[in-house]
One Martini backbone bead per residue (centre of mass of N, CA, C, O) as a GRO file, in nm:
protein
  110
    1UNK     BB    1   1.064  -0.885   1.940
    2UNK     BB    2   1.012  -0.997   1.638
    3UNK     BB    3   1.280  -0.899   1.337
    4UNK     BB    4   1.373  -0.814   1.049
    5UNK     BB    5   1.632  -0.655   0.935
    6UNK     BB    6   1.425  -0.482   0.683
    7UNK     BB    7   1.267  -0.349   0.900
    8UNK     BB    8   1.469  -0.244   1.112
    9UNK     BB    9   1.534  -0.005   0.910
   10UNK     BB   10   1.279   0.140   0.859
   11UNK     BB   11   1.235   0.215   1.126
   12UNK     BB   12   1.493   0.357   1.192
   13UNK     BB   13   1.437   0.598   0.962
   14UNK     BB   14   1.177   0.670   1.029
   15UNK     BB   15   1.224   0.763   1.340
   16UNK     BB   16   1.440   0.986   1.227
   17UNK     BB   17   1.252   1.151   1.010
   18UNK     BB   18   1.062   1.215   1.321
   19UNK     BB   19   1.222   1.244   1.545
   20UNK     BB   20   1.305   0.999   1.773
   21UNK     BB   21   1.405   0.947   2.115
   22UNK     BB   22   1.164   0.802   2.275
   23UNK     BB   23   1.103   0.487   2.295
   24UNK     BB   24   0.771   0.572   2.412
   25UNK     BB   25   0.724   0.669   2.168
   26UNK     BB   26   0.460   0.675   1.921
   27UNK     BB   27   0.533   0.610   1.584
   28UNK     BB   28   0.225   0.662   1.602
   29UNK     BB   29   0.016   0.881   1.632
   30UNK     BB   30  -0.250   1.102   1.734
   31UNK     BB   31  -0.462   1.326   1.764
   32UNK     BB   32  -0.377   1.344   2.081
   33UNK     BB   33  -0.075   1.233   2.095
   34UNK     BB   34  -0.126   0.923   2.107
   35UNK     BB   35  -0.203   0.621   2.099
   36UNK     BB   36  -0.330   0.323   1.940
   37UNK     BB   37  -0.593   0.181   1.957
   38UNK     BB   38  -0.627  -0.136   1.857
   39UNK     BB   39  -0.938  -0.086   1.726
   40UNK     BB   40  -0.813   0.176   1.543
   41UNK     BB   41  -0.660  -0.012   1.395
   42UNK     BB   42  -0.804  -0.180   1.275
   43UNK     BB   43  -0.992  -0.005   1.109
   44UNK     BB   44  -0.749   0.144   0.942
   45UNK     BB   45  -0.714  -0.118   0.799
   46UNK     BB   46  -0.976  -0.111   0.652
   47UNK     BB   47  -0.967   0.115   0.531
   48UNK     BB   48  -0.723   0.063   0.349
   49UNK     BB   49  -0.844  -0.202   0.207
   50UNK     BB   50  -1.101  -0.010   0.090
   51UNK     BB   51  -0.916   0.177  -0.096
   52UNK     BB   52  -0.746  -0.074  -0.212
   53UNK     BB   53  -0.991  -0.293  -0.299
   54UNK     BB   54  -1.006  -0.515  -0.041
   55UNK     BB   55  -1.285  -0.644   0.018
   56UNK     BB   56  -1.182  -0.932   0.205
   57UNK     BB   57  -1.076  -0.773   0.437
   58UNK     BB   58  -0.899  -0.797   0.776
   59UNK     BB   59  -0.746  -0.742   1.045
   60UNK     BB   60  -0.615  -1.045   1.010
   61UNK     BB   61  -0.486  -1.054   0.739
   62UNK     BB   62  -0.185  -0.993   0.788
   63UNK     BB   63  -0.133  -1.233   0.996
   64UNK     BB   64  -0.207  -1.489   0.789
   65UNK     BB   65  -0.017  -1.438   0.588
   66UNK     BB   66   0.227  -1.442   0.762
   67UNK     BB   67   0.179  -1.728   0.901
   68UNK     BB   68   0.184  -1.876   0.585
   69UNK     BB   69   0.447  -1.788   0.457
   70UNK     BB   70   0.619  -1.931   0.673
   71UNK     BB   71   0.475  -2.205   0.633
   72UNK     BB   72   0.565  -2.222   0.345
   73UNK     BB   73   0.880  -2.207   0.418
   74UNK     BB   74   0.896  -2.433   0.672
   75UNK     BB   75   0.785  -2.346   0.917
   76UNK     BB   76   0.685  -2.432   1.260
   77UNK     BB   77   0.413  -2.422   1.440
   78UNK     BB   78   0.538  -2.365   1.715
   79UNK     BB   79   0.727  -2.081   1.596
   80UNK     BB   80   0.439  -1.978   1.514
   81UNK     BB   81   0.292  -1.953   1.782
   82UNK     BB   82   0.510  -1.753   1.905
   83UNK     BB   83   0.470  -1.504   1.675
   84UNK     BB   84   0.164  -1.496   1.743
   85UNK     BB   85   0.070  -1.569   2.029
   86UNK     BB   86  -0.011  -1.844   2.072
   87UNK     BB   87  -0.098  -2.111   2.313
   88UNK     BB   88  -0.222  -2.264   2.057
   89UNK     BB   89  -0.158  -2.444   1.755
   90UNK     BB   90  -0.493  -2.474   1.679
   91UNK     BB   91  -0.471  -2.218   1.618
   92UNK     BB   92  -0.251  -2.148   1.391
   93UNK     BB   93  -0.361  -2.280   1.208
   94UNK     BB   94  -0.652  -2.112   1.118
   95UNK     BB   95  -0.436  -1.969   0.941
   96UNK     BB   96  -0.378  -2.139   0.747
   97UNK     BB   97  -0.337  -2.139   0.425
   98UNK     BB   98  -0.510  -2.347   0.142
   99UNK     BB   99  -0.386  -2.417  -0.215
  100UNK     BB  100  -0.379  -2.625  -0.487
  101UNK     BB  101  -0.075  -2.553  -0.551
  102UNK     BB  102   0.018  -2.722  -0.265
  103UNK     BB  103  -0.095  -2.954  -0.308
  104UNK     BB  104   0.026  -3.038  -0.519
  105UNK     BB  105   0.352  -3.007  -0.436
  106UNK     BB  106   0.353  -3.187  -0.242
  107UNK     BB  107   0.288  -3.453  -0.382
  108UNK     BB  108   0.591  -3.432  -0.536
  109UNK     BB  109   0.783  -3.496  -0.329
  110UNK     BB  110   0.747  -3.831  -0.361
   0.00000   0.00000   0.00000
């Protein structure tokens, strides 16, 4: 798993002061001691996003961000699709956000 380094000092910090020593343990435990299945973080999510007001956000909305914003800076659809887990290309555009100030910002470079 690819993490930068300003996230792997946070987690780093996190693990310490919740004191993780193994490895194997969840970062973030559940009501009964246990990791998080994949659909009740989805949930946790949406509550999450409903909470702090972000009406049309989705359990995919995290990663279509991350996968735009590093498209926006010039990342490559196959490094970007490696990133996602994505096997083909094809799924990773469908993530790719454009957006009209994109498209000026685009034809400008010509």
């Amino acid at each position: 798993m690819y993490l930068n380094q300003r996230f792997r000092k946070a987690l780093l910090e996190y693990s310490a002061c919740i004191r993780i020593t193994d490895p194997q343990r969840p970062l973030f435990v559940s009501q009964k001691g246990g990791h998080f299945s994949a659909n009740t973080m989805c949930q946790l999510f949406l509550d999450i996003y409903k909470a702090v007001g972000l009406k049309d956000a989705s359990s995919h909305s995290g990663r279509r961000t991350y996968i735009t914003r590093l498209a926006n800076k010039g990342v490559g659809v196959r490094l970007l699709a490696e990133l996602a887990g994505h096997s083909h290309i094809s799924t990773t555009q469908r993530y790719i956000d454009v957006n009209s100030e994109q498209l000026s910002e685009a034809v400008e470079l010509l």
